[in-house]
N, C-alpha and C positions, 0 to 999 in steps of 0.2 A: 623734654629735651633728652639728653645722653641718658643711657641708664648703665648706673655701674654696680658692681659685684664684687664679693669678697667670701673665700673658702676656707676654714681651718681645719684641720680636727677629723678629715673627713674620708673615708675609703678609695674614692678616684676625683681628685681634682677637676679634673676635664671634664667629667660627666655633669658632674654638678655644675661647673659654671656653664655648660652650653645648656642644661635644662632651664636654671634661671635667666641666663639670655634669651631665652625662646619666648620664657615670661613677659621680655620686655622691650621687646623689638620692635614695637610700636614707639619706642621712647628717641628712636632713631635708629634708620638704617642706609643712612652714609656707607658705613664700616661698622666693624666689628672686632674684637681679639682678643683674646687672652696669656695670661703670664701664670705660668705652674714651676714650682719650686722642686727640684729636685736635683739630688746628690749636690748639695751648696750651690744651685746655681739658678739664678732666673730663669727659661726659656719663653720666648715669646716667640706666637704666629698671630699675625693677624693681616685680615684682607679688605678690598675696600669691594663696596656692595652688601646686598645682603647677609644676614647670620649663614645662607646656606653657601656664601661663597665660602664661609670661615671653617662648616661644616666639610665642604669637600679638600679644603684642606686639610684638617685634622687624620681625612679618610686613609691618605697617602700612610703604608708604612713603616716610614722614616721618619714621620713628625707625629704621632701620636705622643701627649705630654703625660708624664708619670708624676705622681706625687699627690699628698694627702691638703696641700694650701695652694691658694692660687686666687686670682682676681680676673676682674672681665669685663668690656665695658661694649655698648652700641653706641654707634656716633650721630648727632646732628651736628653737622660742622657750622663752627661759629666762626675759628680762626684758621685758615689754609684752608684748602680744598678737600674735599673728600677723595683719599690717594689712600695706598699701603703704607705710603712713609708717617702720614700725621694722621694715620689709627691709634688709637689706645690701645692696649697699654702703651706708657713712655717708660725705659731704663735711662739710669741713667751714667753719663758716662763711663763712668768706673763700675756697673752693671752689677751695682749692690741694692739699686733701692730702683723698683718696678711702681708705680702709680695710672691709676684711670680717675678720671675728670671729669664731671658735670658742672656746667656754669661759666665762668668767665672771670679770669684776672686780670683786675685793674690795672696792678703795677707790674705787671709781669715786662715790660722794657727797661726797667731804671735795675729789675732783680736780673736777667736777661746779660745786660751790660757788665753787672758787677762778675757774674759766674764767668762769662767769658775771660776778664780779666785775671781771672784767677785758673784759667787754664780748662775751664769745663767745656764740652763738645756739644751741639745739640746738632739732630740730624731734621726735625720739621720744623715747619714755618706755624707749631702750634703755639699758644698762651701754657698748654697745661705743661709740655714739656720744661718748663723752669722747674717745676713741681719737685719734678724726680730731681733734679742735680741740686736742686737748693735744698731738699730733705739729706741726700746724699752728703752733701757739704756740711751740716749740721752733725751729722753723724758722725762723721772725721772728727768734728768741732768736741764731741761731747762726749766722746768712746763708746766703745763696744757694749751693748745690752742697754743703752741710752733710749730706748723707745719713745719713751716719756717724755722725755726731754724733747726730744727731736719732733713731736708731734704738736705740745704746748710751744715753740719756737716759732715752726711752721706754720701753725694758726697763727700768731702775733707777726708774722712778717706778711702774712698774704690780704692784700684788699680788693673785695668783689664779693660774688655773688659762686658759691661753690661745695662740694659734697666732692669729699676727695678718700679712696681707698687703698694706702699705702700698704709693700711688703715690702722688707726685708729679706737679700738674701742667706743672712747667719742666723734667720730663727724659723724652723721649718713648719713651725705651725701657731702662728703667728701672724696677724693682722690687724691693720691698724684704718683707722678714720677719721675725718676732721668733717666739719658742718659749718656754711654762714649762709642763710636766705636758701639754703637749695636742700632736699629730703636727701635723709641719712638716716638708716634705721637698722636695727641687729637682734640676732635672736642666738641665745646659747642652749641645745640643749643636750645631755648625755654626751659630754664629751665632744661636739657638735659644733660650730662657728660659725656665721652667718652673715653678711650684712647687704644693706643691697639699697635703692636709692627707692624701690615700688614695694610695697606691699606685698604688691603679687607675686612676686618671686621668693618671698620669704614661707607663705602660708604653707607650703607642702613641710618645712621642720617644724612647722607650731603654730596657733594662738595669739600667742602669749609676747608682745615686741615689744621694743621699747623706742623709740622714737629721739634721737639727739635735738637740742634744741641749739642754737645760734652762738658758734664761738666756741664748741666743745668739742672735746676729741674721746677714740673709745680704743682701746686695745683686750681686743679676744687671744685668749689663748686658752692654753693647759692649766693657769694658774687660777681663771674664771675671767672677769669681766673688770675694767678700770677706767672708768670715766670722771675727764677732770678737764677744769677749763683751761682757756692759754695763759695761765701764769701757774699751771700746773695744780692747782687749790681740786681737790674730789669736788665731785658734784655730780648730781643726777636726773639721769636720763628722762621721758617721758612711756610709763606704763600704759600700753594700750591690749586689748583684744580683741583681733581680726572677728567681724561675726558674720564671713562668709567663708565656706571650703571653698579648695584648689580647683573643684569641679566648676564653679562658677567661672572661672577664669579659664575654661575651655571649652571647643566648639559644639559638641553635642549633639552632632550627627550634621548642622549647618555648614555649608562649603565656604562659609565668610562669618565672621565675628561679627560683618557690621549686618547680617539678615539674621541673625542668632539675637542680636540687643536689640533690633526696632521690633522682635515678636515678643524680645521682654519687657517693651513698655507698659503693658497693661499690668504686669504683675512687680515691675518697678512702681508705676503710678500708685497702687497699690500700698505700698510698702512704703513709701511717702507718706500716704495719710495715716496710714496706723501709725505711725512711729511719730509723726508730728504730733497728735494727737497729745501722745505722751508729755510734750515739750510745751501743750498751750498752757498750762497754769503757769508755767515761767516766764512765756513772751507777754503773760498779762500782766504780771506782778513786774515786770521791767517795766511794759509801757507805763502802766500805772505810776510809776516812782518817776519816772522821765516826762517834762514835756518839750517837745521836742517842736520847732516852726520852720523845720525843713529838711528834709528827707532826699539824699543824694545815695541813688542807686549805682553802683560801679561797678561794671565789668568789662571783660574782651571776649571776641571771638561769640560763638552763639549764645555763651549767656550775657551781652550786651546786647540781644534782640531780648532777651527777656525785661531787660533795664527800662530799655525804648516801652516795651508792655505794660509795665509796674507805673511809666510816665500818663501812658494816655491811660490804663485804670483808672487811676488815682482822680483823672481828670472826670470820666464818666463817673464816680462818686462822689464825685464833688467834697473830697477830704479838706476841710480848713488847711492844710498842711500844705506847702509848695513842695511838689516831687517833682526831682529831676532824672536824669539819666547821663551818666557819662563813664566813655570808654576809658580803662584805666589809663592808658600810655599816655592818653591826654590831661586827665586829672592832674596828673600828679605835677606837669610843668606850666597849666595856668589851668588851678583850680578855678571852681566857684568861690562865691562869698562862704565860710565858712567859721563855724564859731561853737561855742559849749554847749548851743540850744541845737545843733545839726546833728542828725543820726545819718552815718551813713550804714548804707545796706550793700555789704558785699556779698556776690556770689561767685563761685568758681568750682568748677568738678574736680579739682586736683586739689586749689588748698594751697597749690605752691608757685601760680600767674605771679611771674614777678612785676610785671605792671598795675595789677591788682595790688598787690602787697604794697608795694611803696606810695602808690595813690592814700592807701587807708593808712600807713605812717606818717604819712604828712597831713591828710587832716588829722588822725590824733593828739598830733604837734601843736591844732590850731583849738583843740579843746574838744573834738565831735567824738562822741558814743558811736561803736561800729558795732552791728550785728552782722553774720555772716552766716550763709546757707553755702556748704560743703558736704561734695561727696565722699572724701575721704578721710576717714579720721588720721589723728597726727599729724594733723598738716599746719604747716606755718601761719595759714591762716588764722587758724583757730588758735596759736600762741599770741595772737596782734588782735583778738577780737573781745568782746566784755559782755557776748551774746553767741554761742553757735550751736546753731541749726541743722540736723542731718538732712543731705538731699536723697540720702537711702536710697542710690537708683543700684547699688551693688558694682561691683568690677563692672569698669567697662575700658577693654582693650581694642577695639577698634580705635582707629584715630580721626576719623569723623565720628562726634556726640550725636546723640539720639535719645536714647531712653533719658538720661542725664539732661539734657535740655528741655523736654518733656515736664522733667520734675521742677526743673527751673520755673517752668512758667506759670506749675501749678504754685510755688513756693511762695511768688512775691502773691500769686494773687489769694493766697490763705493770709499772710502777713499783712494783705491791705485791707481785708479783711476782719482781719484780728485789730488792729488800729481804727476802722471805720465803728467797730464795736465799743473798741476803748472812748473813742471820743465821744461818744452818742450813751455810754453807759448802759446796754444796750447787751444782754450777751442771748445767743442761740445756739445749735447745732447742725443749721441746715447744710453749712459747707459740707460736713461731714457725710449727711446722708445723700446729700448729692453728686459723692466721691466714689459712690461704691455705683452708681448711675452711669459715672465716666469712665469708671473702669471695664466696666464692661463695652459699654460704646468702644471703646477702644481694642477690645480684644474682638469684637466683629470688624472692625479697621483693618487690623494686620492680618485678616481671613478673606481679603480681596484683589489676592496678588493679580487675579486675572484681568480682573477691572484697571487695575494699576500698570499691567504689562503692556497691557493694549496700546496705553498712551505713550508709556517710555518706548515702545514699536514705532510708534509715529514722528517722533521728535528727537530720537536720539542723532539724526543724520544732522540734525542742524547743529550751526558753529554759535549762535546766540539765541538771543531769549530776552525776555522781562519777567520782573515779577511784582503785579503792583497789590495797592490795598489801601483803605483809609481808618484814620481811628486805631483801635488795637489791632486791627489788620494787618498793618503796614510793619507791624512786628514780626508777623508771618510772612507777608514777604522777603524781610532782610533774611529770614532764616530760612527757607527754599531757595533764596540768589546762591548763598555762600554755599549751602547742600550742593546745589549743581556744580557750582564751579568747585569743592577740592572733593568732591565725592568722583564727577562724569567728568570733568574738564570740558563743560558746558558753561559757554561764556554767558550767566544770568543777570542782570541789574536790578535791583530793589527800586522802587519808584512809587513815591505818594500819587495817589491815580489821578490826585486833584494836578497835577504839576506835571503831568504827562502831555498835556496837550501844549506847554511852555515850552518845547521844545528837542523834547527827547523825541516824542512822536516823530520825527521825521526820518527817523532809524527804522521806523514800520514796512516791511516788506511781505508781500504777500506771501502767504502761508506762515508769515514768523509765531513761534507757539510765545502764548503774551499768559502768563497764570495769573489767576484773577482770584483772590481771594475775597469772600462778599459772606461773612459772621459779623460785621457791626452793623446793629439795629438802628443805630441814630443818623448813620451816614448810607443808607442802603439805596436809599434811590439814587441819591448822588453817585454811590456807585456804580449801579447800573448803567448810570446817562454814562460814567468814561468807559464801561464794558463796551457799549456801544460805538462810541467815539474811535475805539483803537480798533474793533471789528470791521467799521466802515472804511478802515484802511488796509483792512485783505487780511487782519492778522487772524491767527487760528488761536482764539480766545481757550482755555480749559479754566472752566469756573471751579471752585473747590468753595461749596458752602452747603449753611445750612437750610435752606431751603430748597424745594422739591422743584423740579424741571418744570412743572407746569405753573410755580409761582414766581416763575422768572423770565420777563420779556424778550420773546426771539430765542427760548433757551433749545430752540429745534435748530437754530443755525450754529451752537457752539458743545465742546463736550461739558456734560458739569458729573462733579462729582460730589454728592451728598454726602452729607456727614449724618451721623444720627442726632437728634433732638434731645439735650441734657439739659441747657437750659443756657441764656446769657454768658458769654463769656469762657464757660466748660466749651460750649461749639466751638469757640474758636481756637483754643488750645486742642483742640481732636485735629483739626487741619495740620499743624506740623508733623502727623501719622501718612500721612499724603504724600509731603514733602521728601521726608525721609525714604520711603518706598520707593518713589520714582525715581530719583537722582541715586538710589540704591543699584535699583533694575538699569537705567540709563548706564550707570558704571559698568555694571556686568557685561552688557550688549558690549563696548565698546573694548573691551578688554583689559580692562583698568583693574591694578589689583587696590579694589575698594578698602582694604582693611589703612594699606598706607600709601595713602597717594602720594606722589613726589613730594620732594621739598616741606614737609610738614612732620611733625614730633606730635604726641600728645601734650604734654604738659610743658608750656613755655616757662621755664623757669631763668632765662636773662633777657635783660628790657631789649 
């Protein structure tokens, strides 16, 4: 969602908060803007569009901003339109107390109400603008040099979901923070101030971060560091160490971030297995202590195709265990049966899905064990989990997932894996040596742009699509549907191939391109008869499997795309290397800036 910023201590304000914006513009780009402290006074510019609307304003100059603090936020609008008036930063009325917002306040009409009454001014139709006037009002409330006070207040009066970076205009190098369900993190060093809602905008001062956890506030200055809860009691923060450079979180001679992360899947995939490796004596010695008679996999977005995957595995293994699959947002308001004996398996590349998060706090409520597979350390996640798991796919700034979804799918099927061992008593290491098998398959995958372009050439003119599959297929298909549609703005549908001919088929129009995914062994002829079935209705079939063109019927009347031969199951996670390529290339053709396609944020952090 929004990403916000915070600068103290520092040589040019402006520079630094548009570097770390640039960081995290992926996080939303509604708007943009920032607030710089200079000669006692807030100044704020901000624009709506792009960081580089906000850039060319700065350029003007008469509005270049002076000073050594200052804060900065990118917008995905939640509440008002995306406009100049309800950009971040908000002042507030009496134009003492500047604040940028990530998340959403609850009670922000009953706090709203009361300010007005009491003579306060707001000029947008946003949630986060009470922010500033009711810190501001606090501050009158509690006197001068009150920080403290006024930030433990602030948290006790705010309910929602939020990551909020307040200044002051009487303390010039000075910044403050509050935290509840949404990232907030800070780094002090040499004099140095820091804080920022990603990671990645932090790593170019250090290492070395600390991560706020839920209901805490942090104030940086000249004095050092002061972290304490909302009743004001010290307490502290969460030490972590970033274990990737600044350089990973940039392009690298690639014209897109998102053709930069699908050529790092292989050496993502990679970096998954080694580092899991590390972690099996601990998911053994859990499973071992736990037994567990049902298994509820949660996610949103492309790691709920990995969920749908981890379901039908689990199925082809014939695990004693009932696994299911379910999307958070739905979890969480009519759960499954859930009870002490339930392990749920969450995953998320952020750590901070707020429909993830609240799904696995309410089954915790009903007694279930959660393990969690995240790509980012500090993350909320892993404060709510009693098992976590790196998905080690590294930064990934694009805002369509890739390399990160990839690891997903290798994730659950190591953990069903590891589970199918635990039950059966039963231990190997062939996952492993068949890891370094996929890896490479994979890196001849992303060495076939030509073969991959040819197709996105042929099918990019079209306005729809399907994409079917049976068995752990049908997983790959959800994740090639949603690929086309926020990657190319290529309207795709996921479709079980068996349920195709119930009625969708009649959407079938000649030359329509229909993706066919055909890696489950159990279901393969079956599959073929609907490859056939939607072919016979003029569609232009593109097979994406593991078998060779001449062990597939009629495979001269359709395109197929081979995957290499790793082995059950590894084939079919190679195919979402496909997926990602095409509606990559499909986007490019079409003019689409792939990195953030409209209306979409990397990390949802409100339901």
């Amino acid at each position: 969602m929004c990403g916000v910023v915070g600068v103290a201590g520092v040589g040019d304000a402006q520079k630094e908060i548009l570097g770390m914006l640039t960081n995290l513009e992926y996080r939303g780009y509604d708007s943009s803007g920032m607030a710089v402290l200079s000669n006692g006074r807030l100044h704020v510019v901000k624009r709506q569009g792009a960081l580089s609307e906000l850039k060319k304003e700065l350029a003007k100059p008469s509005v270049p901003l002076h000073g050594s603090s200052g804060i900065g936020h990118t917008r995905w609008a939640t509440h008002g339109a995306p406009s100049d008036i309800n950009a971040h930063p908000h002042l507030s009325s009496d134009g003492k107390v500047a604040i940028v917002h990530n998340g959403i306040i609850e009670n922000y009409k009953p706090i709203k109400e009361q300010l007005l009454d009491d003579g306060y001014v707001f000029q947008s139709e946003t949630d986060s603008e009470v922010i500033a006037n009711l810190a501001a009002k606090l501050y009158q409330e509690c006197g001068a040099g009150s920080y403290r006070q006024v930030l433990s207040r602030l948290q006790s009066r705010l309910v929602g979901a939020y990551a909020v970076v307040i200044q002051f205009a009487d303390a010039p190098d000075l910044i403050g923070g509050i935290r509840n369900e949404c990232p907030l993190n800070y780094i002090q060093n040499d004099g140095q101030s820091a804080i920022s809602s990603d990671l990645s905008s932090l790593v170019s001062y250090g290492r070395d971060v600390f991560c706020l956890k839920d209901k805490q506030c942090v104030i940086l200055g000249n004095e050092g560091v002061e972290v304490f809860d909302e009743s004001g009691a010290e307490s502290e923060a969460i030490a972590i160490t970033i274990n990737w450079s600044v350089e990973k979180a940039r392009k690298d001679g690639y014209d897109t971030f998102l053709q930069k992360e699908i050529h790092e899947e292989p050496a993502a995939a990679q970096a998954f297995c080694r580092e899991i490796r590390n972690h099996r004596a601990a998911l053994d010695a859990y499973l071992k202590q736990h037994s567990f008679t049902k298994i509820v996999v949660v996610a949103c977005g492309s790691a709920s195709f990995s969920a749908i995957f981890a379901e039908a595995l689990a199925r082809q293994f014939e695990l004693p265990v009932d696994v299911i699959s379910e999307v958070g947002s739905e979890m969480r308001y009519n759960p499954p049966i859930i009870s002490s004996t339930t392990l749920v398996l969450a995953i998320s590349q952020s750590g901070e899905t707020a429909d993830t998060i609240g799904a696995v706090k309410a089954a915790k409520q009903k007694g279930a064990q959660v393990v969690a597979f995240v790509n980012v350390a500090g993350s909320t996640l892993e404060f709510v989990s009693d098992l976590v798991l790196p998905l080690s796919a590294g930064p990934e700034i694009s805002v369509p997932s890739t390399k990160t979804v990839t690891n997903m799918f290798l994730a659950v099927y190591f953990f069903l894996d590891a589970m199918r061992q635990a039950l059966s008593g039963a231990r190997d290491e062939s996952w492993f040596t068949s890891a370094e098998d996929f890896r490479a398959a994979l890196a001849e995958m992303v060495g076939r742009e030509r073969e991959f372009r040819s197709i996105a050439d042929r099918i990019s003119g079209y306005q729809s699509c399907f994409a079917i599959g049976r068995g752990v297929d049908f997983s790959i298909a959800k994740e090639t549907a949603l690929k086309f549609k926020e990657t190319s703005y290529l309207h795709c549908e996921a479709m079980n191939a068996g349920e195709f001919k119930h009625g969708s088929i009649s959407l079938i129009e000649y030359g329509m391109p229909v993706l066919c995914i055909l890696t489950d062994q159990a279901q393969r002829k079956k599959m073929v008869s609907n490859i056939n079935e939607v072919r016979a209705r003029g569609a232009q079939c593109i097979v994406i499997s593991d078998l060779q063109p001449t062990e597939i019927e009629d495979a001269e009347a359709m395109t197929v795309i081979t995957v290499p031969a790793v082995g059950p199951v590894w084939n079919t996670i190679l195919t979402l290397v496909v997926a990602h390529y095409i509606s990559f290339l499909i986007g490019t053709l079409r003019g689409i800036d792939v990195d953030r396609p409209r209306n979409l944020a990397k990390s949802v952090t409100v339901e």
